[in-house]
N, C-alpha and C positions, 0 to 999 in steps of 0.2 A: 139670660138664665131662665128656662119654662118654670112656670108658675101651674099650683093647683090646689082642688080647695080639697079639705076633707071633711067628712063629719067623722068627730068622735065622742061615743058614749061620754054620759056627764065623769063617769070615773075614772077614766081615762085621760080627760080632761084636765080633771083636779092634778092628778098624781103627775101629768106635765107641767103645769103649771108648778107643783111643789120640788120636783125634780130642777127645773129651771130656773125656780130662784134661787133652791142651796147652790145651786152651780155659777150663779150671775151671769145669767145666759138669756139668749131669747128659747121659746118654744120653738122657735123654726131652727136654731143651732144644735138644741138636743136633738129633734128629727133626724139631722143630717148626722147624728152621732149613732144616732138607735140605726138609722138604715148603712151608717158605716159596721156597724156592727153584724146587721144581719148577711152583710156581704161579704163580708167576713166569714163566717159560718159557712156561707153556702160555699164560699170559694175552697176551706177546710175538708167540708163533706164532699166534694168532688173530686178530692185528693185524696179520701181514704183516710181523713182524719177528722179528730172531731175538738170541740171548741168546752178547753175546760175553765172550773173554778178554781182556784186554788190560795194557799196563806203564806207567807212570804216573813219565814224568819226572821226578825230586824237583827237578831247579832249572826246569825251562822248561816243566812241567805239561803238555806233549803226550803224549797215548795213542799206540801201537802196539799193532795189534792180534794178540795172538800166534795166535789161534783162534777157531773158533764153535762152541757147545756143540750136538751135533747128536742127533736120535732121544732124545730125552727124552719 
């Protein structure tokens, strides 16, 4: 598996660091989660669609869509 380093801002940092232990994860699993993500999007956008937010009824299971993730 390729290996590589990065620098990231100390804020950036932190909020990984915070991100990955409410999840009980390493920072290199969220990585792989964040850039699952962005490939996601791009894959959407190429399609003519786009990557939304949305809330998820617990009793009548209808979406609202709060947002769309945009400039990704």
């Amino acid at each position: 598996m390729p290996r590589f380093t990065i620098d990231l801002p100390d804020e950036i940092d932190q909020k990984l660091i915070e991100i990955s232990k409410k999840r009980s994860t390493t920072k290199a699993a969220t990585m792989k989660k964040a850039f699952a993500l962005l490939a996601t999007a791009e894959k959407l956008q190429a399609e003519g669609k786009s990557l939304g937010i949305v809330a998820e009824d617990a009793k009548t299971h209808e979406l609202e869509l709060l947002g769309l993730v945009i400039g990704i």
